[in-house]
Structure formats: structure tokens, C-alpha cells
C-alpha positions as CSV (number, residue, x, y, z in Angstrom):
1,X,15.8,16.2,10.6
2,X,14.6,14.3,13.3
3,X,15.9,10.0,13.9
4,X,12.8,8.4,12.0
5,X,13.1,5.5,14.2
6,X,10.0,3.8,15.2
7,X,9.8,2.2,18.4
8,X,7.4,1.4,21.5
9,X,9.1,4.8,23.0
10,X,8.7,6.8,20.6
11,X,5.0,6.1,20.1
12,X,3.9,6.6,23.8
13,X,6.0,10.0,23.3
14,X,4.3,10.9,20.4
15,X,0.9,10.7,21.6
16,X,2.0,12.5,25.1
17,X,3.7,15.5,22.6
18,X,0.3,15.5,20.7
19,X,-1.7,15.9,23.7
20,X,0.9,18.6,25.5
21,X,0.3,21.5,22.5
22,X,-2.7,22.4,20.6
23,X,-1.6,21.2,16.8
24,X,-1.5,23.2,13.6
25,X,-3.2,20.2,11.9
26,X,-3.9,16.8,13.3
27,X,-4.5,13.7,10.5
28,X,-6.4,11.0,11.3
29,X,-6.0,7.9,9.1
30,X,-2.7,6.3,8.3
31,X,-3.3,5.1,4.6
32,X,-1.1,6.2,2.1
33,X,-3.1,9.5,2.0
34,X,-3.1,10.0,5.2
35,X,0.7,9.9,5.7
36,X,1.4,11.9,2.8
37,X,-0.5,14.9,4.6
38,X,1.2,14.2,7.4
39,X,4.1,14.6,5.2
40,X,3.2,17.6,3.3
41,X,2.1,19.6,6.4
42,X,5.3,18.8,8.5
43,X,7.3,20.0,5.6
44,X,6.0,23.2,5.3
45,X,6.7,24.3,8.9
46,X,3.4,23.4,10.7
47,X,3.1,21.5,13.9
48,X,1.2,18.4,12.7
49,X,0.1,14.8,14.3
50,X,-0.8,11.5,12.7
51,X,-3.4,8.8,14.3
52,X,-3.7,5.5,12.9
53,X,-6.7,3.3,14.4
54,X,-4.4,-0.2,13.8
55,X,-1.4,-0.6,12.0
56,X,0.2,1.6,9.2
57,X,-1.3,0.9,5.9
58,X,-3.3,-1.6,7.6
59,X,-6.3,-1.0,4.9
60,X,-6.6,-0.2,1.2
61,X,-3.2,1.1,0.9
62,X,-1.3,-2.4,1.7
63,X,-4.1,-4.3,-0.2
64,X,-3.7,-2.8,-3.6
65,X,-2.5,-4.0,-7.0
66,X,0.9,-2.5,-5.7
67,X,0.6,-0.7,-9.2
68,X,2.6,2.9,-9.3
69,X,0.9,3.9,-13.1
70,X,-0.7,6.0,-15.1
71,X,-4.2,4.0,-15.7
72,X,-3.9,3.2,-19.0
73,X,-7.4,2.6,-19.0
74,X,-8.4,5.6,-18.2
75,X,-7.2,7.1,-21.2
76,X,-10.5,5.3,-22.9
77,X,-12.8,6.8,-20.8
78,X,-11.2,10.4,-21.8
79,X,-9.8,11.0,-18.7
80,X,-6.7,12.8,-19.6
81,X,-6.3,15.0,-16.9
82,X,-5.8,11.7,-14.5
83,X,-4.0,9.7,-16.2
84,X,-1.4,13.4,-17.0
85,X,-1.3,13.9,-13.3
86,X,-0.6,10.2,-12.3
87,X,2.1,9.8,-15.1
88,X,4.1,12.8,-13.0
89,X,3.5,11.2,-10.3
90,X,4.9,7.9,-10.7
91,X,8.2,9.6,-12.7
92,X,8.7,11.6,-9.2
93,X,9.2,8.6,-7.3
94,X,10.8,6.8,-10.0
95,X,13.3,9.4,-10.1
96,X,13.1,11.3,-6.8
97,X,10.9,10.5,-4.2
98,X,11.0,6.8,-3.7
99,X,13.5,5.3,-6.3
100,X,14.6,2.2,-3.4
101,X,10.6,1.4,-3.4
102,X,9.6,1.8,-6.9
103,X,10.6,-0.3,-10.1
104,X,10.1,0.0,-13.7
105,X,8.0,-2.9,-14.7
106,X,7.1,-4.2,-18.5
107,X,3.6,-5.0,-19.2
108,X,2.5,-7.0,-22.1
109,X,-1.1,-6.8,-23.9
110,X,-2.2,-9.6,-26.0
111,X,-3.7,-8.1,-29.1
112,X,-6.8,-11.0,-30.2
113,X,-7.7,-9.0,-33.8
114,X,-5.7,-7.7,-36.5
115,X,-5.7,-4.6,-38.1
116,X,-8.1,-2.2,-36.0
117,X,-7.0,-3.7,-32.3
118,X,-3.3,-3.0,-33.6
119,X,-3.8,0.8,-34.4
120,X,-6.6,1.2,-31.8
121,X,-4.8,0.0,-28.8
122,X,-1.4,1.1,-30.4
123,X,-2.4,4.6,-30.5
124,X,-3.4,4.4,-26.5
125,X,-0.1,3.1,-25.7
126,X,1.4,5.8,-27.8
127,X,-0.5,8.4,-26.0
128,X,0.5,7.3,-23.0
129,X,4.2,7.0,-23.7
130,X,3.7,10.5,-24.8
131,X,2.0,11.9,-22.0
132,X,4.8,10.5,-19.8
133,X,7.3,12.6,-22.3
134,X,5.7,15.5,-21.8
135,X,4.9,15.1,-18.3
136,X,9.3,15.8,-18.0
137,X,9.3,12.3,-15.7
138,X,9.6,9.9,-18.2
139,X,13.7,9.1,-17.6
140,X,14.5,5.1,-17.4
141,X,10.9,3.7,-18.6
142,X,11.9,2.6,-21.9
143,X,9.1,3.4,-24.7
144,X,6.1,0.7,-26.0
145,X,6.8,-1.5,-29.0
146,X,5.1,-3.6,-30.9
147,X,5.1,-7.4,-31.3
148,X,4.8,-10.3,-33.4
149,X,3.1,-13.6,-32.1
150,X,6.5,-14.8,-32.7
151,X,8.0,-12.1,-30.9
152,X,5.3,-12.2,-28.2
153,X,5.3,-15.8,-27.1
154,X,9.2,-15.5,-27.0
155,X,8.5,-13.7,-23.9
156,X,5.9,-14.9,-22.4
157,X,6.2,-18.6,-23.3
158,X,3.0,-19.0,-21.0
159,X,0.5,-17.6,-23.3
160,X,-1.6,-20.3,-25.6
161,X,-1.1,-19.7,-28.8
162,X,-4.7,-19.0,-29.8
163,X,-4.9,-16.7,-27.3
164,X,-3.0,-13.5,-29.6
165,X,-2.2,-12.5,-33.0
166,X,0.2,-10.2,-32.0
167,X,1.2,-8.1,-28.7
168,X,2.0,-5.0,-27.4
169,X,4.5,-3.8,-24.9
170,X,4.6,-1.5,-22.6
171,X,6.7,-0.2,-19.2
172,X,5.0,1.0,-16.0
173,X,6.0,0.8,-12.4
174,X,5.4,-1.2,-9.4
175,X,5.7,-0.7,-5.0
176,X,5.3,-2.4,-2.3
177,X,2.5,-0.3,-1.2
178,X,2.8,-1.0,2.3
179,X,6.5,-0.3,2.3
180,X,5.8,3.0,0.8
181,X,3.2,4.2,3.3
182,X,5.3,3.3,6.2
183,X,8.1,5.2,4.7
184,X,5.8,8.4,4.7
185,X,5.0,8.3,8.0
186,X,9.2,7.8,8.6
187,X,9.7,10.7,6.6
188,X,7.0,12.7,8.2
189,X,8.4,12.2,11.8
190,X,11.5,12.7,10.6
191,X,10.3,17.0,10.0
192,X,8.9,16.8,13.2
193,X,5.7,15.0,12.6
194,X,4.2,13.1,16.1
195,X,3.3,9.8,14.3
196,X,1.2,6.6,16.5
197,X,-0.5,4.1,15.3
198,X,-3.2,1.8,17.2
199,X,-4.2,5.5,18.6
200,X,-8.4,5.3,17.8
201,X,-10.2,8.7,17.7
202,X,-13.2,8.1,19.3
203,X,-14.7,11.7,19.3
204,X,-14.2,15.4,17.7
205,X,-13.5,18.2,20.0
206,X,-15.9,20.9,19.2
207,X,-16.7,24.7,20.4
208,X,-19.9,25.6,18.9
209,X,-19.9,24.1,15.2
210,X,-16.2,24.4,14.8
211,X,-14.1,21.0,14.9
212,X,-11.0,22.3,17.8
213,X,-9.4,18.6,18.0
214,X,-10.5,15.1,18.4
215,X,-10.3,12.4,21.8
216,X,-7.5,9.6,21.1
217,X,-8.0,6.3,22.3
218,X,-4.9,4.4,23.1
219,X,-5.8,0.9,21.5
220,X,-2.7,-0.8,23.3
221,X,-3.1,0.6,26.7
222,X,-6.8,2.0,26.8
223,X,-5.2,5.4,27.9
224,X,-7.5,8.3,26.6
225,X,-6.1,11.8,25.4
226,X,-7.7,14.9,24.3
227,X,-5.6,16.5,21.1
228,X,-6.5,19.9,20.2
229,X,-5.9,20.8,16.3
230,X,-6.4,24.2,14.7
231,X,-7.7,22.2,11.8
232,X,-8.5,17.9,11.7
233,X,-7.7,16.5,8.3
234,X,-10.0,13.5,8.1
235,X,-8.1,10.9,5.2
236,X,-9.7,7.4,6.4
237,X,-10.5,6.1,2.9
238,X,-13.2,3.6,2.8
239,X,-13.9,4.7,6.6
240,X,-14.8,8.6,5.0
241,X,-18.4,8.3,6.4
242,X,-18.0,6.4,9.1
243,X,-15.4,9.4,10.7
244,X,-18.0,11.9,9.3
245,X,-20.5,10.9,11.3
246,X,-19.0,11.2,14.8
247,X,-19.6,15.1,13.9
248,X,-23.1,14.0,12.9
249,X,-22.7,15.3,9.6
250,X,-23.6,13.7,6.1
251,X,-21.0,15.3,4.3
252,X,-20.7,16.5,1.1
253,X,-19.9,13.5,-0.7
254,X,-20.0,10.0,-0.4
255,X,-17.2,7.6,-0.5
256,X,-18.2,3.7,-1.9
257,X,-16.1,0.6,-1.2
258,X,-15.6,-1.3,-4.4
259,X,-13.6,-4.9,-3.9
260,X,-10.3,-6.0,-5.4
261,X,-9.4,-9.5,-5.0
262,X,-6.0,-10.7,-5.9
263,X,-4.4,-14.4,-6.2
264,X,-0.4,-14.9,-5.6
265,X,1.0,-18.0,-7.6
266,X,4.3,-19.0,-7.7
267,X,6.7,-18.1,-10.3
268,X,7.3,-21.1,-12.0
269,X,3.6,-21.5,-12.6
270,X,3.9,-18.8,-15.4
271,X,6.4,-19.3,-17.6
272,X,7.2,-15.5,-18.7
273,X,9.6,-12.6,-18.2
274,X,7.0,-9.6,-18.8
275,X,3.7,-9.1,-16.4
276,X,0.7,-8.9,-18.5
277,X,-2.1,-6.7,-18.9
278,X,-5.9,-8.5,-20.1
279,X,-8.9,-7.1,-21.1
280,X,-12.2,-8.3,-19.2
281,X,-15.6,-7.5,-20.0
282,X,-15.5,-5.4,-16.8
283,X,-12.3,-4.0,-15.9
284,X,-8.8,-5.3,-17.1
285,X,-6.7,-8.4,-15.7
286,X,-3.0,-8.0,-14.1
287,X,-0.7,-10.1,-14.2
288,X,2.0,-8.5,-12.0
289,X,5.8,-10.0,-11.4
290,X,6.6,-9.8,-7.8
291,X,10.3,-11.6,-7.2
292,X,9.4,-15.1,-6.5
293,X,5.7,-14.9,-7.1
294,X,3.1,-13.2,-9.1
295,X,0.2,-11.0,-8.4
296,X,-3.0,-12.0,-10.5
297,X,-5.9,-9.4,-10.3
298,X,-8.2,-7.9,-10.2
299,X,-11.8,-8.4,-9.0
300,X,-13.7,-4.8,-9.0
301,X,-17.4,-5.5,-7.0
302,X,-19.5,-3.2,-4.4
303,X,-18.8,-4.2,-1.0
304,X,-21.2,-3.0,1.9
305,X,-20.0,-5.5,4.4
306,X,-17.1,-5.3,7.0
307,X,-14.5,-2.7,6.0
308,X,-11.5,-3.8,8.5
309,X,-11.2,-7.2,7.1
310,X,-12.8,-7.6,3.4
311,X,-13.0,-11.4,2.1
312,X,-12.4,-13.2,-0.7
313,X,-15.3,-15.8,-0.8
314,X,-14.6,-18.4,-3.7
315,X,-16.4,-16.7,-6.5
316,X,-13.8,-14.5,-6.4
317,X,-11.2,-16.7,-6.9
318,X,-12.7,-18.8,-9.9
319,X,-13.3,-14.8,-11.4
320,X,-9.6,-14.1,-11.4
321,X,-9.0,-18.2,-11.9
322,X,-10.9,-18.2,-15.1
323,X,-9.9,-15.0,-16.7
324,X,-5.5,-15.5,-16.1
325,X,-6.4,-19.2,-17.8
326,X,-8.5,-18.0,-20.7
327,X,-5.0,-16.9,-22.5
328,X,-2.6,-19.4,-20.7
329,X,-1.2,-22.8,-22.2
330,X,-1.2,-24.5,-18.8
331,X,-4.1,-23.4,-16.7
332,X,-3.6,-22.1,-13.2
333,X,-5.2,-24.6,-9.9
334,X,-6.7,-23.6,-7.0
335,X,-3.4,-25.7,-5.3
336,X,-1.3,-23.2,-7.2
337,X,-2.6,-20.1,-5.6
338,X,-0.3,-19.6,-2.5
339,X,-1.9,-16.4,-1.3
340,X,-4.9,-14.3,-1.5
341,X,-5.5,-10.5,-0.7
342,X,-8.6,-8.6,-0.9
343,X,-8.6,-4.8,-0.8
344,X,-11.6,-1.7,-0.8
345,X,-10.9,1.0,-3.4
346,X,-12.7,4.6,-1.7
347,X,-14.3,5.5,-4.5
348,X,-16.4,8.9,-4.4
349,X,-20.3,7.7,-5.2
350,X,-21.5,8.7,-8.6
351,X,-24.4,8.1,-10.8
352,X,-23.6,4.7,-12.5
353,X,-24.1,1.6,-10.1
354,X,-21.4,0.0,-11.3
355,X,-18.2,0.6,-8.9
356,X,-15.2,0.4,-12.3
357,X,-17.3,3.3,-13.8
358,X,-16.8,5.3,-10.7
359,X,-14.7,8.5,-10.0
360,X,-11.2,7.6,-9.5
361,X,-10.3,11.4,-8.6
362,X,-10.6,12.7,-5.3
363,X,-12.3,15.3,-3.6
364,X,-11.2,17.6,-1.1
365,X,-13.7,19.6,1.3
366,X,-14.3,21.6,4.4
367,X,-18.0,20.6,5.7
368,X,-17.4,22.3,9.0
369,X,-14.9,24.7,10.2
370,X,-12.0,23.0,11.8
371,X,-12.6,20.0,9.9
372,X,-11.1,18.7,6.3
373,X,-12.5,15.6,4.4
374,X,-10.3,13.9,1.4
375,X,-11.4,11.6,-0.5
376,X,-11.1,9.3,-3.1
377,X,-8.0,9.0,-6.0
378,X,-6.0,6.3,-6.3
379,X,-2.4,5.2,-5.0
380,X,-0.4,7.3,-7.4
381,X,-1.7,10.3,-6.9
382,X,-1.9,10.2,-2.8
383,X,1.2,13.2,-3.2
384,X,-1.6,15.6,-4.6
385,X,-4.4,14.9,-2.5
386,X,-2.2,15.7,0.3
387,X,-1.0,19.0,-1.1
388,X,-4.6,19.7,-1.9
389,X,-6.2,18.6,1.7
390,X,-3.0,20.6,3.3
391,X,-3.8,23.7,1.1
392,X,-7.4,23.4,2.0
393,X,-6.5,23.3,6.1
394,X,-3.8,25.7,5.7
395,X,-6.8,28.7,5.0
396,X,-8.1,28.5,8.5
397,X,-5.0,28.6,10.2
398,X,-5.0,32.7,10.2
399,X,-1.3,32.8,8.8
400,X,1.4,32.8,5.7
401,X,1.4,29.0,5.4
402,X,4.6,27.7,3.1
403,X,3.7,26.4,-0.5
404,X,3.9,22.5,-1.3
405,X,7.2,21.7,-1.4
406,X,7.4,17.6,-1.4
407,X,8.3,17.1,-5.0
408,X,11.7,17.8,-3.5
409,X,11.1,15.5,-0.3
410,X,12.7,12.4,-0.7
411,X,11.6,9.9,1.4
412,X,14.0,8.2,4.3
413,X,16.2,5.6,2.1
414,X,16.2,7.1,-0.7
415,X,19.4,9.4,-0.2
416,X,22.5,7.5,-1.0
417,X,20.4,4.6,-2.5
418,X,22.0,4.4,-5.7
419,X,25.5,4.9,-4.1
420,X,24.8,1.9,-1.7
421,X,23.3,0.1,-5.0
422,X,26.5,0.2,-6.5
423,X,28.4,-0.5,-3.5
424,X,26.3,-3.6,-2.8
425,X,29.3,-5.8,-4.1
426,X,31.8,-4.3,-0.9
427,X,29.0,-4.1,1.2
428,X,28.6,-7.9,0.8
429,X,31.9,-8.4,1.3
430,X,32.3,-6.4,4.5
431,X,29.0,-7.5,6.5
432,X,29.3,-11.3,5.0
433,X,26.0,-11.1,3.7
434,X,25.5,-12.3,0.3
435,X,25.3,-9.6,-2.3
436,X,22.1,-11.3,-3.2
437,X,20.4,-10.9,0.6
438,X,22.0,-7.0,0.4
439,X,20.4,-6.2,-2.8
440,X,16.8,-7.5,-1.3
441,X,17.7,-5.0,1.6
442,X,18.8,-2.2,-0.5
443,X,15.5,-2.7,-2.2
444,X,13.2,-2.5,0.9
445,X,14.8,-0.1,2.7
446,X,16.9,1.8,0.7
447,X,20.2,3.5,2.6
448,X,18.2,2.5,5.8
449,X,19.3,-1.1,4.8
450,X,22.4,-0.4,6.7
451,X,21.0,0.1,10.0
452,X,19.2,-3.8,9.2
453,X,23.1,-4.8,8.4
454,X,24.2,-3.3,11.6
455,X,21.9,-5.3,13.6
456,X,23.4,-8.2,12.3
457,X,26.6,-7.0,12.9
458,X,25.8,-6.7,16.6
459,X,23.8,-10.4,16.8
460,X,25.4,-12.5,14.1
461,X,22.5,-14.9,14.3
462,X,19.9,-12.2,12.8
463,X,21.6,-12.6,9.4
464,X,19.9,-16.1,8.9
465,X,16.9,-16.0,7.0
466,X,13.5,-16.9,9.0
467,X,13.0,-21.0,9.0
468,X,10.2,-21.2,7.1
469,X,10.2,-18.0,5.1
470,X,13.7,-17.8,3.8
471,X,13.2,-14.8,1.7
472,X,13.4,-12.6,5.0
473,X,16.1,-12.5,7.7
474,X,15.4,-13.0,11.1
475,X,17.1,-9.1,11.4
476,X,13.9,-7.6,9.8
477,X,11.6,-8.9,12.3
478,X,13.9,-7.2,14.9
479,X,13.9,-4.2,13.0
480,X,10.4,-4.0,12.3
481,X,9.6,-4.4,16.1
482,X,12.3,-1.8,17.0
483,X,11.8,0.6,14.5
484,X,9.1,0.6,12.2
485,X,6.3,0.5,14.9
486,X,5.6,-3.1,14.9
487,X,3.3,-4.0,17.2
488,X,1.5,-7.5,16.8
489,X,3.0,-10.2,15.1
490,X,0.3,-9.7,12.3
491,X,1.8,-6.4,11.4
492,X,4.9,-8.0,10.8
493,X,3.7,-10.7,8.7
494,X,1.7,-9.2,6.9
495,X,2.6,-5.5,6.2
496,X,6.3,-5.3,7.4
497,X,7.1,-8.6,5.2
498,X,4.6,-10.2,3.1
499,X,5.1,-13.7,4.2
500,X,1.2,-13.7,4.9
501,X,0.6,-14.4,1.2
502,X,3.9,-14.9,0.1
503,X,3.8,-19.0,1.2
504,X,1.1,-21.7,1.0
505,X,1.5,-22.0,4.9
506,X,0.2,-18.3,4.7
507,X,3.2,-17.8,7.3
508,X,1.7,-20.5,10.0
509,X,5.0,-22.4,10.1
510,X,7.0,-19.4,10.6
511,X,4.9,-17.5,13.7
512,X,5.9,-18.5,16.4
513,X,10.3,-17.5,15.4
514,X,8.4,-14.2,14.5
515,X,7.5,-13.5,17.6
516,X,10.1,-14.3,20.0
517,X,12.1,-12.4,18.0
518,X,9.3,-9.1,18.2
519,X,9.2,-10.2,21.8
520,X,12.0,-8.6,24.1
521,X,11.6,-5.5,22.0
522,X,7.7,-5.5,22.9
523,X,8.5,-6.9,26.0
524,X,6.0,-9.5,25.5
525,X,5.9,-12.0,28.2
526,X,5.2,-15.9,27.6
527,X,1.6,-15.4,28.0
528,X,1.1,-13.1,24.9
529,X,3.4,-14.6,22.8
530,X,1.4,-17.5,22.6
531,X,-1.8,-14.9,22.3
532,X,0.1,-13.5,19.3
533,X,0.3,-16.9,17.4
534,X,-3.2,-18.2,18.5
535,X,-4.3,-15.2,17.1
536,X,-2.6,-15.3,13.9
537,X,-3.6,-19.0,13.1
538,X,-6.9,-18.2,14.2
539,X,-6.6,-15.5,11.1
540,X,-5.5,-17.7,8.4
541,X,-8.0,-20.6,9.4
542,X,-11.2,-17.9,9.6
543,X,-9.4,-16.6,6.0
544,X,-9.1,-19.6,4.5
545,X,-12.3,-20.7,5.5
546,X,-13.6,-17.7,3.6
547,X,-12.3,-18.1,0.8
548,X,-13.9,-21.5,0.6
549,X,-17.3,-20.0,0.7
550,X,-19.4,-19.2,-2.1
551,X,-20.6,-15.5,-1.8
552,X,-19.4,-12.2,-0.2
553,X,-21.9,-13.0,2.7
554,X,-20.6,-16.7,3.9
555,X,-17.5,-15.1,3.1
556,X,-17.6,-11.7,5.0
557,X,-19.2,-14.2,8.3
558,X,-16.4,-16.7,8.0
559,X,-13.9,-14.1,8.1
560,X,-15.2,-12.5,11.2
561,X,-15.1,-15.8,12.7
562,X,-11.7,-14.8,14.4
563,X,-11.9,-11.5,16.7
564,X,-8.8,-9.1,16.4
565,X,-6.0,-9.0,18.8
566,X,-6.5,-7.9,22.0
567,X,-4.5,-4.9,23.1
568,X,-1.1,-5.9,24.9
């Protein structure tokens, strides 16, 4: 295995490497599908390549309900075959794949009838529980039980009274989804993989109707490369058509952007120690614990407008506002909500206009030669889809391609995770970080935590934590910048660390430390540092002023209102 690290050298080598040798299979789109081809390909012997347009994950897959489950919904539409398949999936990196990045959590679901709501909804639960059993992944999610109001409200103190009879509890998982993706693409370089992000394709290569590669354009220095590919994997989510029609092809399929809006609210406004799980007349409601904060969502509406930077207008936030409050004893504000995140599920057009009764299953197909489309799914199952676009690819490469083999592919931190999790104690003890600090390492970057540790080893002043976002140290934003291909000071807040919506300054106060620190890594002179945090404030004024506006159109023109950063 190669060093997974990161940096601005080893993106300006990757895309010289790409454009050197024609590729066994080049991805373009680095979502959490994306990467996981990447991933799959590289590990079964084949010379692969990765192009991300922006950042890692800088789409759906760090916008999601950071959910690792089953769909427990699903199972009342029928769908048994998705929710089977996504139950193995989420023991895998439970157990194996991810186990630093993914956490068992309990659900609870407030039961409003008695008799028939007990059975009905207890007999889903049990299903599910059972489908996990037999699934062979079910080790350390303890099984669903039952609940008095008594019981229930023990709890979850938070919940009103009147707003249950009784409860149910349940266990599923949860990720930081942007943490996970960029952990692919580490894993992926680390076979061999030639990873870069802000690398736009801008065309397809083609020789008669066969796709031979795609032209790269450098988004950071405007350099332009050709990359030839026996076969183009084409895994850009919500952006499926869009990539289509540079080949001027309709496709076989159509992918449809369906909105999720999510609020963050701080811990203490919720007095409970289980997330909770609420039925709507539309979809469900999450309430989702995330350390100091929690996640409430979410919103599930068609969106048609801008795809890079999807808005929550103020609708939105009254949706999710009044359906959390309908079952708690002290109603949540809008001065409560601390952060807001809005998201664009791909989901694969079907007959029904309305976007929750769409296909959550995904679609893999070949609608020219050289070229693979995949489409659709959800998180969960993004291991799959990239074993099935890979398998697709792999039959026009002429050759004896290796079989899936990434159900024994941990990703980079796992390894020695549970050793250094035990360890945390003398590791505290010999860095003179507190055991608490190491454990929020351990838990975002699994064994790779040591390499943050040794930074602060080296520069004693990077084991503070950032001014004005104490959960972080100042040795992540280092790290981020040196090795986890950082490359505005956006990326950072926002992806890297999720100080953007993790403070009711929305990570204004805390900018400006961010990026001196990102700085002599970048080499950023004076000049573009203070581009960097013009840019960003401009971002959570044009965001904020969205959300203050009363439909998806005000919303979708307020957001726009500040232009992305300019290249360096």
C-alpha cells in the first residue's frame, strides 16, 4: 500500500500520472459512490483515476441525514430486498470496514395508539432486527424492545406526555458522511488509485461512438489534460444528466433531485439520551444525536433549481420546526437552531410525482461503449453500486478482471483502531492530550489519529483547540490542509470539520485562525487569505439570507447571491 496522504503534491502528481498512461477505468464524481468505485476497481488490480469537480463529498454525500441503516421504512413499502442488502451493509462497516467512522445509535418511536400500533409497528421492528440476524452482521446492535410511557419518557424526558402511549426502541447506526467518503478516496490511493479533486471534466474523449477518456480541467490552475480510459464510470449523483449530456445522449434513465433539509440544535435543547424516529404524513422525522448537537430532519421536496448549492428557504425550517415540536414538552425556536444543511437525494425518476415514493435502488448501465452510468441508491449501499458499476466496466476491458473483493477492505484507520481505543488512556498520557480530545481523534480518524498527535508533538501550539470552535484542535486544520486535500478554507469548515453548522456563528468567528493555519501549507499569500474569509462570510450571509426567504425560489436566488471561490 501506497502513503494515503493527501497534499497539494500529491494532487498535481496525480493528475500528471492520470494523463501520462491510458487508464483501465477513470471515475468521475467524488460522492461517496464515486469513491467507492474508485475503491473497488483499484482493489482488484486495475489502473484507475478519480476526478472530483470541487471538494470530496462536496454534494449529497456530506449533506445527508449521516444515517448508516437499514430503512426501516422501507420495509412498509415491501421492499425487502433493500432494506436485506443495506442491513449487510451497515454490519460491514460496523464491524469491518469503517468501525472508527460508524456508531451504533438507539432510536426511539413514539407509539400514539394502543393495541394495533403496538403489534403493527412491533412486528416491523422485529423484522428488521431479524433481517439484520440473518444478514450474519448483526454483532454489537443490541435487539428492539418495547416500552411503557413510563419507561419511555424516562429516556427521553423531552417528549410531552400526550404525545405517546407507549414507545418502541430500536438500534441503528450513524457516520459522518463526509468523513467516510474522504476515507474512500484515502483508501483508494492507498492501492494505487490517482485521486484529485477540483479536476472538472469538461469533455468525453471519443473515437467513433466509443467513450476512449474524458478532457480534465484543472479548477485551481486552469491547466487542461487529456485522460484516456479504457472505460469512464460516470457516478455524479444528482449531476447524472448533466455528465450524460456532454456525450449528447439522453440516457437510459433519469436521475431526480429530491430535497432534504435538516436543522442542528444544541444538546441541551432536547432533554433525552436516545435519537428519535417520527412519523409524518409524508416521510418520517429524525431526530439524530450528534455529540454536542442534534440533527433534526428531514424535508423530502422536488428540487429543479441549482444543484451545487441547494437552499433552505424558511418553509423549510417551520416543516421540520413544527413536526420535532408536535411531540416535544418544550418547543424548539428558530434562536435554537444553530445550523442548517440542505442536501439532493439522486433518485432514479419513476411514475409517481412524489420524490419519497421514488426508487431508492440504483441502476447501473452502459449507454455507449466506453462509458458507465450509476445511479441512484442510497448511502449505505454505495459498497454495491460500486461493485456493480466496476463489474459492469470490467466487461469491456478484454481481460480476466479480479472478483469484488472490498468486504475485506478496511478502510485507512480502521486497523489498529480498537487497540488504540483501548490504549487512549496511555496515549493521553504520553502526548498530554486529554483522554477526552484523543478519544474525539480516535473517533475521526481512527489509527490515522496518531499522525494528528504527531503534529502536535512537533508544534505544541496545534494541540489547542480552534478559538471559537473548541471542539476541534488547531492540528486538524493543519492536517486537513496537509493531507486530506484541503483546499479552500470552506472545505475545512465545512466538510473536514463541521464547524459550518456546528455553531450559531456558522464558523464566522473562527475563519480567519482557519486559514492562516491552511495557509503556509497552501502557500497562500496575504492576498488570498483574506479572499478565503471574504468568501466564506459572503457564504454564510447569502445562506442565511436564504433561509429567511419564503419559498425554494427567493431561496435558491439568495443563495446564489455569493459566487464560489475563485481558483488560487
Amino acid at each position: 500500500m501506497r502513503d494515503t496522504t493527501l497534499g497539494p503534491t500529491e494532487r498535481a502528481e496525480a493528475l500528471a500520472r492520470m494523463a501520462e498512461q491510458e487508464l483501465d477505468i477513470l471515475v468521475v464524481g467524488g460522492g461517496v459512490v464515486g469513491t467507492g468505485t474508485a475503491l473497488d476497481a483499484a482493489t482488484r488490480g486495475l489502473t484507475v483515476g478519480i476526478v472530483e469537480a470541487r471538494d470530496w463529498a462536496a454534494g449529497t454525500s456530506s449533506r445527508s441525514s449521516k444515517l448508516i441503516h437499514g430503512g426501516l421504512r422501507y420495509l412498509e413499502m415491501l421492499d425487502f430486498a433493500l432494506v436485506r442488502e443495506a442491513l449487510k451493509e451497515r454490519g460491514l462497516l460496523l464491524d469491518r470496514l469503517a468501525p472508527h467512522l460508524v456508531k451504533p445509535v438507539p432510536f426511539l418511536y413514539p407509539l400514539q395508539h394502543r393495541g394495533w400500533e403496538r403489534f403493527y409497528a412491533g412486528s416491523g421492528v422485529a423484522l428488521y432486527d431479524a433481517m439484520s440476524v440473518s444478514s450474519g452482521r448483526a454483532r454489537g446492535l443490541p435487539h428492539h424492545r418495547h416500552l411503557t410511557r413510563k419507561h419511555a419518557l424516562r429516556i427521553a424526558p423531552a417528549l410531552r406526555k400526550d404525545a405517546l402511549v407507549g414507545a418502541l426502541q430500536y438500534y441503528d447506526a450513524q457516520v459522518d458522511d463526509a468523513r467516510l467518503v474522504l476515507m474512500l478516496v484515502r483508501t483508494a490511493a492507498s492501492y494505487g488509485a490517482h485521486v484529485a479533486n477540483g479536476a472538472r471534466v469538461t469533455e468525453f474523449l471519443r473515437e467513433g461512438e466509443r467513450v476512449v477518456g474524458a478532457r480534465v480541467q484543472d479548477v485551481e490552475s486552469g491547466g487542461e489534460y487529456e485522460i484516456r480510459a479504457r472505460q469512464v464510470v460516470n457516478a455524479t449523483g444528482v449531476w447524472t444528466d448533466d455528465t450524460q449530456g456532454l456525450i449528447n445522449e439522453r440516457g437510459l434513465f433519469h436521475v431526480r433531485a429530491s430535497k432534504g433539509v435538516h436543522l442542528v440544535v444544541p444538546k441541551d435543547r432536547i432533554h433525552s439520551n436516545t435519537g428519535l424516529i417520527l412519523r409524518t404524513e409524508k416521510s418520517v422525522l429524525f431526530v439524530i444525536p450528534w455529540g454536542r448537537h442534534w440533527i433534526v430532519g428531514t424535508t423530502d421536496t422536488d428540487w429543479e433549481l441549482d444543484k451545487a448549492h441547494p437552499a433552505a428557504s424558511s418553509a423549510d425550517i417551520d416543516y421540520v420546526l413544527e413536526h420535532v415540536n408536535a411531540v416535544l414538552a418544550v418547543p424548539l425556536t428558530r434562536d435554537d437552531v444553530e445550523g442548517v444543511y440542505a442536501g439532493l437525494r439522486p433518485l432514479l425518476e419513476g411514475e409517481s410525482d412524489a420524490t419519497s415514493k421514488l426508487s431508492r435502488e440504483h441502476t447501473v448501465a452502459h449507454p455507449v461503449p466506453g462509458l458507465v452510468v450509476v445511479a441512484g441508491g442510497k448511502y449505505t449501499t454505495y459498497r454495491v453500486m460500486a461493485k456493480d458499476a466496476v463489474d459492469e466496466a470490467v466487461h469491456g476491458l478484454d481481460r480476466k478482471v479480479a472478483e469484488c473483493c472490498t468486504e475485506d477492505v478496511p478502510l485507512v484507520g480502521a486497523e489498529g483502531y480498537h487497540a488504540l481505543w483501548n490504549s487512549r488512556a496511555r496515549i493521553s498520557a504520553r502526548t498530554g492530550v486529554h483522554v477526552a480530545r484523543v478519544e474525539h481523534l480516535l473517533n475521526r480518524y481512527g489509527s490515522l489519529a496518531e499522525e494528528v498527535l504527531a503534529l502536535i508533538e512537533e508544534t505544541p501550539s496545534l494541540g489547542s483547540p480552534l478559538t471559537a470552535a473548541d471542539d476541534y484542535l488547531r492540528a486538524e486544520v493543519v492536517y486537513a490542509a496537509k493531507a486530506e486535500g484541503a483546499r479552500h478554507l470552506e472545505d475545512v469548515l465545512t466538510r473536514r470539520t463541521r464547524i459550518s453548522f456546528e455553531t450559531f456563528d456558522r464558523g464566522t468567528r473562527c475563519a480567519r485562525e482557519v486559514a492562516e493555519l491552511m495557509a503556509p501549507i497552501l502557500a497562500w499569500d496575504q492576498n488570498q487569505i483574506e479572499n478565503e474569509v471574504a468568501h466564506y462570510e459572503k457564504r454564510v450571509e447569502a445562506e442565511r439570507e436564504s433561509q429567511r426567504q419564503p419559498d425554494d425560489t427567493t431561496a435558491d436566488a439568495a443563495r446564489l447571491g455569493a459566487p464560489d471561490i475563485v481558483p488560487l
